[in-house]
DSSP file (Angstrom, degrees, kcal/mol; ACC not computed):
  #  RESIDUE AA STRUCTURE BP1 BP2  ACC     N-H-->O    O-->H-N    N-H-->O    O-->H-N    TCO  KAPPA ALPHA  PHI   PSI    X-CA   Y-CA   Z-CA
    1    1 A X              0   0    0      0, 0.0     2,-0.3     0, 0.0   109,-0.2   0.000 360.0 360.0 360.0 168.4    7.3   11.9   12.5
    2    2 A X        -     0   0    0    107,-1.0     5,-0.2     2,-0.0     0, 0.0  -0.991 360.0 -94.9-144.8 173.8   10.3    9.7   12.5
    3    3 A X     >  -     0   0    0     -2,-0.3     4,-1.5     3,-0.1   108,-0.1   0.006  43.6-104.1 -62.8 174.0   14.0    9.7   12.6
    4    4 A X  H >> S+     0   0    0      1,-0.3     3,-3.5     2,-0.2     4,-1.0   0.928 125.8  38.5 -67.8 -86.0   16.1    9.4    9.4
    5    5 A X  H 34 S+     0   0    0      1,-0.4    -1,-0.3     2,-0.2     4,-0.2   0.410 111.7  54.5 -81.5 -21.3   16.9    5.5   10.3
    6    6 A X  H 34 S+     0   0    0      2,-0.2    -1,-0.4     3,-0.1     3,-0.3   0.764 114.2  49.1 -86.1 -28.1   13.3    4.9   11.7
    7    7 A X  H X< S+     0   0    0     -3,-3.5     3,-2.6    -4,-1.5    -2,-0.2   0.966 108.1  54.5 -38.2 -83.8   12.4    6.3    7.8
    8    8 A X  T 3< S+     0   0    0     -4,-1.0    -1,-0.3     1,-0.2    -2,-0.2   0.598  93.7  60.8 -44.8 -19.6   14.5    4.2    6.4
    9    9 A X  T 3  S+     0   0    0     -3,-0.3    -1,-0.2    -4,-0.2    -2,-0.2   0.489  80.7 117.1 -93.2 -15.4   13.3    0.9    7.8
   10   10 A X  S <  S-     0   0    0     -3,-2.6     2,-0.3    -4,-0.2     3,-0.0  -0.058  83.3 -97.6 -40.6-176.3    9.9    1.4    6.0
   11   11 A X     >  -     0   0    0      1,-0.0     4,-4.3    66,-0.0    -1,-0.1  -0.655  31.0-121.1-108.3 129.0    8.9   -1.0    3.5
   12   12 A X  H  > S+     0   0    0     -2,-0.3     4,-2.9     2,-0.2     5,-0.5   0.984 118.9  52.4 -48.2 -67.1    9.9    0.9    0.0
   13   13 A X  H  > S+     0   0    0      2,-0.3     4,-3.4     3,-0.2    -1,-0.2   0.899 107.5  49.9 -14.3 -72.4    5.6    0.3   -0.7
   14   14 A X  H >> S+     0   0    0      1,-0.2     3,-1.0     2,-0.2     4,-0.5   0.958 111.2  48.9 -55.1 -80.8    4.9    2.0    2.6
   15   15 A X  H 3X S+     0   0    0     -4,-4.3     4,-0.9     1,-0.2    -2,-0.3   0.773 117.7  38.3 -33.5 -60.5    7.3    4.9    1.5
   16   16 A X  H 3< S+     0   0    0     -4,-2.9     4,-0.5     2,-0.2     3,-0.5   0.890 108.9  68.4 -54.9 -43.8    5.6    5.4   -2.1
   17   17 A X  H <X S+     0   0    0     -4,-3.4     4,-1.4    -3,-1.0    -1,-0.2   0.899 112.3  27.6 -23.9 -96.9    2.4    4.7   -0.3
   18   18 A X  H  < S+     0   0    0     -4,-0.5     4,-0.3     2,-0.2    -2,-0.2   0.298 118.6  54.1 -52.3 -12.2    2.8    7.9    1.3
   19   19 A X  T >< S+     0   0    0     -4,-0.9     3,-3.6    -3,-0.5     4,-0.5   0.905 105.1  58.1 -91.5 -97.8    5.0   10.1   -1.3
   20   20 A X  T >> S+     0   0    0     -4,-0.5     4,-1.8     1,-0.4     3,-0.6   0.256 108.8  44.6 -22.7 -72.5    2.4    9.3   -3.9
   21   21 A X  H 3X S+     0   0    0     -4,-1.4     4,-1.9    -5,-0.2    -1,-0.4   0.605 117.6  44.5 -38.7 -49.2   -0.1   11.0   -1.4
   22   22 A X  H <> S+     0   0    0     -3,-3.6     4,-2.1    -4,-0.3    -1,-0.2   0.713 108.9  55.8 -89.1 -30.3    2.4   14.2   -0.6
   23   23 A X  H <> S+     0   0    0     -3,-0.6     4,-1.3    -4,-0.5    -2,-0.2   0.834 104.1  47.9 -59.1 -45.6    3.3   14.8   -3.8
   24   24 A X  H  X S+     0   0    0     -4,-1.8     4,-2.3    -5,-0.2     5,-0.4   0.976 113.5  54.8 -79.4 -29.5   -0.4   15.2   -5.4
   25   25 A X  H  X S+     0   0    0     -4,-1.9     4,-2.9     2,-0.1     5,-0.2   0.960 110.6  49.4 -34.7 -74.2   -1.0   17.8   -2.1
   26   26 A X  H >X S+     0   0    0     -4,-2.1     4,-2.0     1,-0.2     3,-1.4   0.768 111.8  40.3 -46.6 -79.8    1.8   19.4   -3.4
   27   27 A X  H 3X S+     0   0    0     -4,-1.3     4,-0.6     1,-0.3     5,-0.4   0.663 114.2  53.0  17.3 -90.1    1.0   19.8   -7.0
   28   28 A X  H >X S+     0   0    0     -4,-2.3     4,-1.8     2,-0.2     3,-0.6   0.860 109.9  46.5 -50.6 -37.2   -2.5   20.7   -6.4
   29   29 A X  H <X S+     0   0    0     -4,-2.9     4,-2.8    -3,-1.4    -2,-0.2   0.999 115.0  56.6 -69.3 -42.6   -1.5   23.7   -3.8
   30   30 A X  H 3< S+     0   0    0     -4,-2.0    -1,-0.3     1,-0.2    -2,-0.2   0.642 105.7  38.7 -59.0  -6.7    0.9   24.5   -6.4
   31   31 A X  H <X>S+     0   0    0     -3,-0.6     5,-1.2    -4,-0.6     4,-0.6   0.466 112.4  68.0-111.2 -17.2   -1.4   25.0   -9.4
   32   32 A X  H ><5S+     0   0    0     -4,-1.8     3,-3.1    -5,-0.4    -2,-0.2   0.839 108.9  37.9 -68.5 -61.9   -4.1   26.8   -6.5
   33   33 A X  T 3<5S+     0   0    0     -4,-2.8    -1,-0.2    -5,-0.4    -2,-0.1   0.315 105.7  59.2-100.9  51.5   -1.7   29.5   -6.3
   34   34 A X  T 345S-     0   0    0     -3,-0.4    -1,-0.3    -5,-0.1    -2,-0.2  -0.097 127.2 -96.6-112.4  12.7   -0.6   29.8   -9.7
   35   35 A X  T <<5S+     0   0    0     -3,-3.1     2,-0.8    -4,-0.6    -3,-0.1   0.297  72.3 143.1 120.5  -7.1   -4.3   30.5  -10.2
   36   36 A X      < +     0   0    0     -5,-1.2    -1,-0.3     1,-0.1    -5,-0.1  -0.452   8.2 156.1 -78.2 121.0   -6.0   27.7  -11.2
   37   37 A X        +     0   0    0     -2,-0.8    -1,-0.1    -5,-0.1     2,-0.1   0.742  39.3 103.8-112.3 -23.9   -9.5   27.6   -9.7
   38   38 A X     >  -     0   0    0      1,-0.1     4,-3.3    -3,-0.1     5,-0.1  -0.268  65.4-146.9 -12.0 114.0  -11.5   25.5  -12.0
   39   39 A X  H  > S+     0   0    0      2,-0.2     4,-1.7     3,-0.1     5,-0.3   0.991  98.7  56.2 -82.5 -39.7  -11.7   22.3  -10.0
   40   40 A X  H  >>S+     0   0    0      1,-0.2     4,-5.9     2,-0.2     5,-0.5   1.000 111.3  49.7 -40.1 -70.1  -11.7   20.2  -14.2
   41   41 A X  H  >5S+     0   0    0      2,-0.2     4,-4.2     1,-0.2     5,-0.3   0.917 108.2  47.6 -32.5 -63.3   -8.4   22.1  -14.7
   42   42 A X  H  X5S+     0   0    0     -4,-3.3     4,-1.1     1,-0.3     3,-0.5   0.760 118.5  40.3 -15.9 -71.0   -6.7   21.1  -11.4
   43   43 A X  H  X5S+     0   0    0     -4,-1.7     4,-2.1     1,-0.3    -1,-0.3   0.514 116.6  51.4 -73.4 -15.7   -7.5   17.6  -11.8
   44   44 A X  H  X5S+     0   0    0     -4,-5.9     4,-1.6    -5,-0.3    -1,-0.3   0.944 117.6  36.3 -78.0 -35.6   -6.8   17.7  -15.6
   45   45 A X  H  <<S+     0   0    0     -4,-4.2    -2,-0.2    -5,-0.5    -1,-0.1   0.948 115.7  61.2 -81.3 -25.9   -3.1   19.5  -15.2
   46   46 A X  H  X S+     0   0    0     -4,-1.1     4,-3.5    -5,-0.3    -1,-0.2   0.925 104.3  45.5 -58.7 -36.4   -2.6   17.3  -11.9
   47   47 A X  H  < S+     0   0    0     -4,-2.1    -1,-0.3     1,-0.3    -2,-0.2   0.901 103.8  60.1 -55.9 -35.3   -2.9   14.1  -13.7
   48   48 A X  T  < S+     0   0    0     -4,-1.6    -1,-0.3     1,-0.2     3,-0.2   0.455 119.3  33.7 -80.2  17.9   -0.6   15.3  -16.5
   49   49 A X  T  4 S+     0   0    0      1,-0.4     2,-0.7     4,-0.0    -1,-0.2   0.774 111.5  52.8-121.8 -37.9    1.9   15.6  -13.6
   50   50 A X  S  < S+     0   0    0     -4,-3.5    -1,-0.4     5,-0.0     2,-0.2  -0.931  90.2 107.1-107.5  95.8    1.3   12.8  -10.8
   51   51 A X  S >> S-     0   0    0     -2,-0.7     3,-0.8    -3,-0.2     4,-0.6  -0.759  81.7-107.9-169.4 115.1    1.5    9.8  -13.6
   52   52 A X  H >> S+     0   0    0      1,-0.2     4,-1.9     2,-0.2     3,-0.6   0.540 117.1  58.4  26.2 -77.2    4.1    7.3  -14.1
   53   53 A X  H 3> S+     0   0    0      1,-0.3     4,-0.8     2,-0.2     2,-0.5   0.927 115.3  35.0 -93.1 -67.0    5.4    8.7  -17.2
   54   54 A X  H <> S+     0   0    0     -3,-0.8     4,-0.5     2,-0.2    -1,-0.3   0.004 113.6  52.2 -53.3  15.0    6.3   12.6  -15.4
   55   55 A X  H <X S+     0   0    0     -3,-0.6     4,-1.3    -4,-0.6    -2,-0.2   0.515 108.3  52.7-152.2 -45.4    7.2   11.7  -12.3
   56   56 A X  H  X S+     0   0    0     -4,-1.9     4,-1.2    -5,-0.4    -2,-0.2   0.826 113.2  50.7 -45.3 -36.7   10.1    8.9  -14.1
   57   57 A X  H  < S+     0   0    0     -4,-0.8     5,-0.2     1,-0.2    -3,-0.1   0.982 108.1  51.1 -75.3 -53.6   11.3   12.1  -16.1
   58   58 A X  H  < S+     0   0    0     -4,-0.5     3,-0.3     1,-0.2    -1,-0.2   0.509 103.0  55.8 -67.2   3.4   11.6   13.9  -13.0
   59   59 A X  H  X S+     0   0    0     -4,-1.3     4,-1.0     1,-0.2     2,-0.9   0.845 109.1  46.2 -71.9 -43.3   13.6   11.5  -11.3
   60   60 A X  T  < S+     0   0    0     -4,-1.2    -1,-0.2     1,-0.3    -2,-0.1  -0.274 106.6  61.2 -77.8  45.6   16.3   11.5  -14.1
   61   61 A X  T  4 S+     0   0    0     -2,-0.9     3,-0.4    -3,-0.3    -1,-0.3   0.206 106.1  51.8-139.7 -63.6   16.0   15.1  -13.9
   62   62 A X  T  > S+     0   0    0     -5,-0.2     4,-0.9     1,-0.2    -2,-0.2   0.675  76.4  95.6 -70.9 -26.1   17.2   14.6  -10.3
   63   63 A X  T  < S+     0   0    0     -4,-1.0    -1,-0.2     2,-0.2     3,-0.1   0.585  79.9  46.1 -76.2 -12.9   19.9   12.8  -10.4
   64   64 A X  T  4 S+     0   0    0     -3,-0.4     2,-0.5     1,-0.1    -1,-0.1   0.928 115.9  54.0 -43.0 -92.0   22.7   15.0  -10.2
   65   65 A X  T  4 S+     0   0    0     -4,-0.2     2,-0.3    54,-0.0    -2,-0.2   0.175  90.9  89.6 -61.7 -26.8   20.9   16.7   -7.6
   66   66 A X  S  < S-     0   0    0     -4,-0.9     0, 0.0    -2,-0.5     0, 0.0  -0.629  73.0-120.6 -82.8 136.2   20.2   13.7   -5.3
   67   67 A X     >  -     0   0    0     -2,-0.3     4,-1.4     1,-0.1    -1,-0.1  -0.015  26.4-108.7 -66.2 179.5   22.4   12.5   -2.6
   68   68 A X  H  > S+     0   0    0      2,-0.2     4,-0.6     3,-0.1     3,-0.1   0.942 128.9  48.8 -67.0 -41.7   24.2    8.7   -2.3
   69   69 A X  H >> S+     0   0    0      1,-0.3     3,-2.1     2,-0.3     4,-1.0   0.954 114.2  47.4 -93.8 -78.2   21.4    8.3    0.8
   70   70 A X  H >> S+     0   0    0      1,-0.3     4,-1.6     2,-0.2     3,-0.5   0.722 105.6  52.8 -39.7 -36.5   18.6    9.6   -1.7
   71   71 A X  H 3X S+     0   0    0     -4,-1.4     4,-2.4     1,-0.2    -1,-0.3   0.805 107.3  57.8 -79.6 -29.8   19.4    7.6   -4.5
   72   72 A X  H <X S+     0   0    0     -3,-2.1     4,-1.6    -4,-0.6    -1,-0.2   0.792 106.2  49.7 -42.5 -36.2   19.1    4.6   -2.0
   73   73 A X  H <X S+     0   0    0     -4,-1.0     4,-2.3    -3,-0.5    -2,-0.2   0.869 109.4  45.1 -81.6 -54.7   16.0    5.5   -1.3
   74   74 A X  H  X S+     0   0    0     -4,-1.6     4,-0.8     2,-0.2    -2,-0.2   0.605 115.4  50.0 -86.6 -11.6   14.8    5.8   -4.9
   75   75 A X  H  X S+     0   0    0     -4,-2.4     4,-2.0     2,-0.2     5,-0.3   0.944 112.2  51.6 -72.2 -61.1   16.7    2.0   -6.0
   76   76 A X  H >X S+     0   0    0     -4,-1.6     3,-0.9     1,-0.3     4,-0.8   0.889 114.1  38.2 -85.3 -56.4   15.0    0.5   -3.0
   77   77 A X  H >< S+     0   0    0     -4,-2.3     3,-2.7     1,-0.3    -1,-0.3   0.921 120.7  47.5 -65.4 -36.8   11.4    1.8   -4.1
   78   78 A X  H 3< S+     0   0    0     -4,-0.8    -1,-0.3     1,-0.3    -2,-0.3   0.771 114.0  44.4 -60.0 -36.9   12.1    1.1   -7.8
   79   79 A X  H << S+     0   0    0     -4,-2.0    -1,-0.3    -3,-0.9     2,-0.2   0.192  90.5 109.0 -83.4   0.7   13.6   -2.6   -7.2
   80   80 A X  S << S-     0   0    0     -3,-2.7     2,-0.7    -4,-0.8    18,-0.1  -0.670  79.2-128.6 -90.6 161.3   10.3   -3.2   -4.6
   81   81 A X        +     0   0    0     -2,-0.2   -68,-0.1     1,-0.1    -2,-0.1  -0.912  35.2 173.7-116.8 109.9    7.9   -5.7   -6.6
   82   82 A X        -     0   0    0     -2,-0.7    -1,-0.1   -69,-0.0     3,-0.0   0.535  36.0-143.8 -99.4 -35.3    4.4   -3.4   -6.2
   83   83 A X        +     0   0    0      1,-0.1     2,-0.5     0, 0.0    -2,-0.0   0.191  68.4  84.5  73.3 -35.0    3.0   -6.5   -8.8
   84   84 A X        -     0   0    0     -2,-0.0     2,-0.3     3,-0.0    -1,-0.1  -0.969  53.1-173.6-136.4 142.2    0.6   -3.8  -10.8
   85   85 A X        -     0   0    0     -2,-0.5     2,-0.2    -3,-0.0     6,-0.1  -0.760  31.8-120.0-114.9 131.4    1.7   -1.9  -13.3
   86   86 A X    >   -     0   0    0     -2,-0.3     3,-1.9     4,-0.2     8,-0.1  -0.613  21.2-123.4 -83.5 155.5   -1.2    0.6  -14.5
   87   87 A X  T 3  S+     0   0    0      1,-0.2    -1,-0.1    -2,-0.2    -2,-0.0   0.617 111.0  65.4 -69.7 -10.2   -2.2    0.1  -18.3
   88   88 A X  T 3  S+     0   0    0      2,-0.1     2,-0.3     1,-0.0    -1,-0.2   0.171 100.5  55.3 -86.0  -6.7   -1.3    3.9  -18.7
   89   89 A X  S <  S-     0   0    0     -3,-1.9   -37,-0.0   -37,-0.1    -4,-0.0  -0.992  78.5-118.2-138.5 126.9    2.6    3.4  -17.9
   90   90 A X     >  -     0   0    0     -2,-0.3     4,-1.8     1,-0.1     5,-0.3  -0.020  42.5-102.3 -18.8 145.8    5.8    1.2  -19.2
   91   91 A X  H  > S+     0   0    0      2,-0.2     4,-3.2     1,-0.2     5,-0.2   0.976 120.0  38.9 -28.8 -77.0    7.4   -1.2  -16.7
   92   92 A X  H  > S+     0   0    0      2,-0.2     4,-2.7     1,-0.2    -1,-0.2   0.773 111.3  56.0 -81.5 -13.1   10.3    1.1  -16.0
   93   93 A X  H  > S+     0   0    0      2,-0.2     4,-0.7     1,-0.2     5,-0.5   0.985 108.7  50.2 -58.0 -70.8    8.5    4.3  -16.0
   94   94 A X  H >X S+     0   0    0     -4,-1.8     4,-3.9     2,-0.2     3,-3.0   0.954 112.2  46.0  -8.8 -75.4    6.4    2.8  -13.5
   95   95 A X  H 3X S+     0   0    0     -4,-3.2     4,-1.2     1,-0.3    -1,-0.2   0.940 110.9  49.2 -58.9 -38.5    9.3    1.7  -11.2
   96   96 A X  H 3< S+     0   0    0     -4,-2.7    -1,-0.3     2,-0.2   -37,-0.2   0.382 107.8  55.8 -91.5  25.6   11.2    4.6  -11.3
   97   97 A X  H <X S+     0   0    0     -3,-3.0     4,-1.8    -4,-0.7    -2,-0.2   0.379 108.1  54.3-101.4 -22.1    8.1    6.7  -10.5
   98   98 A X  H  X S+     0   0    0     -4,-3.9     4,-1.1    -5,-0.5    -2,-0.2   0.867  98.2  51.5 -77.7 -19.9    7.9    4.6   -7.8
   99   99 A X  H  X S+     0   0    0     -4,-1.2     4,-0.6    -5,-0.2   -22,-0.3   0.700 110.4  59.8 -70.9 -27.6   11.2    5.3   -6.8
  100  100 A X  H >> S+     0   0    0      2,-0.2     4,-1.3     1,-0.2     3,-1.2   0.955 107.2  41.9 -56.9 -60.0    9.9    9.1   -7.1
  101  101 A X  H 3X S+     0   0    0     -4,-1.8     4,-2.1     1,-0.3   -82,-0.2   0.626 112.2  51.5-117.8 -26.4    7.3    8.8   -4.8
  102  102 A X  H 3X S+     0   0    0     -4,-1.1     4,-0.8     2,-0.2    -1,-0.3   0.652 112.9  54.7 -85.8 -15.9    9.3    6.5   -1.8
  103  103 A X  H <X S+     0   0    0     -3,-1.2     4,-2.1    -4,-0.6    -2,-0.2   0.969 111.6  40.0 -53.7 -71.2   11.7    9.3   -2.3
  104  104 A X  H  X S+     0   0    0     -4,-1.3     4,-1.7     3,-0.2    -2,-0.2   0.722 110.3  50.5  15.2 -86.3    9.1   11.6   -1.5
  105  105 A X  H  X S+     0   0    0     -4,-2.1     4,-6.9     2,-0.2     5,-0.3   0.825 112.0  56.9 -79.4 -12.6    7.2    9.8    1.3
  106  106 A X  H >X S+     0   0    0     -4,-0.8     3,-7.9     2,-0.2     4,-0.7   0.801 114.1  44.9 -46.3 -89.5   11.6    9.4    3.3
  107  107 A X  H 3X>S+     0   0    0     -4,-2.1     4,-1.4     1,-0.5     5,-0.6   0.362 114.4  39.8 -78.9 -45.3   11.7   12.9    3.0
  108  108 A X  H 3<5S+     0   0    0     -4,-1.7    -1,-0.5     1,-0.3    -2,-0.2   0.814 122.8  38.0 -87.0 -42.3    8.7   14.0    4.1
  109  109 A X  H <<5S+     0   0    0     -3,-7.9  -107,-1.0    -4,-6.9    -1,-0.3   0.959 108.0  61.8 -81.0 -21.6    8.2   11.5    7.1
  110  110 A X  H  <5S-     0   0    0     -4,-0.7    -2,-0.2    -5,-0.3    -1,-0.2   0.776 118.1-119.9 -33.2 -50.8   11.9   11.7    8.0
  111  111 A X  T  <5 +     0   0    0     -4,-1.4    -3,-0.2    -5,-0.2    -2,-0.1   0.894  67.5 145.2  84.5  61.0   10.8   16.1    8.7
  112  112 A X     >< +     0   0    0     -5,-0.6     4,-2.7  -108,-0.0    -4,-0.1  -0.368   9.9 143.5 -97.0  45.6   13.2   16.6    6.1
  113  113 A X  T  4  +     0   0    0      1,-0.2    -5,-0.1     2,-0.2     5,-0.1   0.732  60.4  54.7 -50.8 -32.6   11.1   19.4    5.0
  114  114 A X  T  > S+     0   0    0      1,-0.2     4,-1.9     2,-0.2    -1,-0.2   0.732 116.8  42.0 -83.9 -17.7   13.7   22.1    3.8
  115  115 A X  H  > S+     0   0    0      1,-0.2     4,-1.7     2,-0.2     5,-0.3   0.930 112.0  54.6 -78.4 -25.4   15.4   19.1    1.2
  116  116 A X  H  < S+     0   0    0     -4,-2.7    -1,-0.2     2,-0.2    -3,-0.2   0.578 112.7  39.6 -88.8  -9.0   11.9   18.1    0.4
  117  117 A X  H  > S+     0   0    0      2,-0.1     4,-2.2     3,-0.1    -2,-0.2   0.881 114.0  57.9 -97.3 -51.6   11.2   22.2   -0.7
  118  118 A X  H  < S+     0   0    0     -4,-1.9     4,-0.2     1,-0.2    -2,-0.2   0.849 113.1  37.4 -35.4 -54.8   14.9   22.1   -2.4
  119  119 A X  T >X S+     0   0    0     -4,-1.7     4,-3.0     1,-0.3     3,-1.3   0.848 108.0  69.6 -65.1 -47.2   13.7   19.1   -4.6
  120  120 A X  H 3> S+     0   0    0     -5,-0.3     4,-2.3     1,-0.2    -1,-0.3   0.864 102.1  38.1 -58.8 -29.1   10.6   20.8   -4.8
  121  121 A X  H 3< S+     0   0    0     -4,-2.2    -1,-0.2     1,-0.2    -2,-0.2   0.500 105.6  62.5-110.1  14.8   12.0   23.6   -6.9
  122  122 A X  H X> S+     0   0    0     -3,-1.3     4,-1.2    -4,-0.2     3,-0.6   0.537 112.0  42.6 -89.2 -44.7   14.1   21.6   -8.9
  123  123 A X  H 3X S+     0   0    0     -4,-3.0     4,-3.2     1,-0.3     5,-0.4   0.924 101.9  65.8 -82.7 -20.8   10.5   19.9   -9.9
  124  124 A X  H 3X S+     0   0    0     -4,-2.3     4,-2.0     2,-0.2    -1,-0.3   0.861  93.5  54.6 -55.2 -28.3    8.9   22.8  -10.2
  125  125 A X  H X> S+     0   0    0     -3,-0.6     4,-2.1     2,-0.2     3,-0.7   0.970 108.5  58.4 -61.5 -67.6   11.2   23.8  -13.3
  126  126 A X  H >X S+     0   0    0     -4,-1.2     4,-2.2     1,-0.2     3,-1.7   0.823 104.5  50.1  -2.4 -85.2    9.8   20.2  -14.8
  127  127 A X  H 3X S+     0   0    0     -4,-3.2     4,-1.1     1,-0.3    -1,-0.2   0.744 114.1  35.3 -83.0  -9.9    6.6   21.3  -14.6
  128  128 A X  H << S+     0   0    0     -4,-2.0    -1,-0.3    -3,-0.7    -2,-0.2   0.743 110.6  66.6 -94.6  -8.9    6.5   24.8  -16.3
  129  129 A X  H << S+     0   0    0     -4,-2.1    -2,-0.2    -3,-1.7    -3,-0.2   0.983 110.3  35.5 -44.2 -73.1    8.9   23.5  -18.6
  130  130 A X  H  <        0   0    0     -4,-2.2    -2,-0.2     1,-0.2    -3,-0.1   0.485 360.0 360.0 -84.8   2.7    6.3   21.3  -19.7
  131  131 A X     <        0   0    0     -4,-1.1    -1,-0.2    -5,-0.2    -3,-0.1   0.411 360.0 360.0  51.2 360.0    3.8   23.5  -19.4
């Protein structure tokens, strides 16, 4: 793992890199034990969760909820120039999912694990909201 300031010094990319990645673990362990066993299901509810277009709603979700520090975190991945944009997502949906997901990989390599479960059950409302 590495300290908060060794976190910080990634490359915004590098962070999203790795959030992208920590998030669809999560997801998926979450939809195992809320019951889904069907391997078609998973991968069908995961996409409807880890895409662009969800993962931009659940940043503006977050923000009340995010620190000054976090919200650094989630400009610098959203202002990093990634260069493709999937054909499935808007510009700024895109960016600010990217800003999700470098949020994401901070907190997780950082070992900020009990902020990264707090956040986590703010998104969990998200996703049975949208059911």
């Amino acid at each position: 793992m590495y300290s908060e300031k060794e976190a910080s010094l990634l490359s915004p990319g590098l962070l999203a890199y790795i959030g992208d990645s920590v998030f669809e673990v999560m997801v998926r362990e979450y939809l195992l034990k809320k019951g889904f066993r069907k391997l078609q299901d998973i991968h069908q509810k995961t996409v409807a969760i880890v895409n662009a277009s969800s993962q931009a709603k659940i940043i503006a979700l977050l923000e009340d909820y995010l620190s000054a520090e976090e919200w650094n975190i989630v400009r610098r991945g959203r202002n990093a120039g990634t260069g493709n944009v999937p054909t499935n997502a808007g510009v700024m949906d895109y960016r600010w999912s990217t800003g999700f997901e470098a949020l994401i990989g901070f907190l997780y390599l950082s070992n900020q694990r009990e902020r990264l479960a707090e956040i986590w059950d703010n998104i969990i409302s998200f996703i049975e909201g949208e059911g």
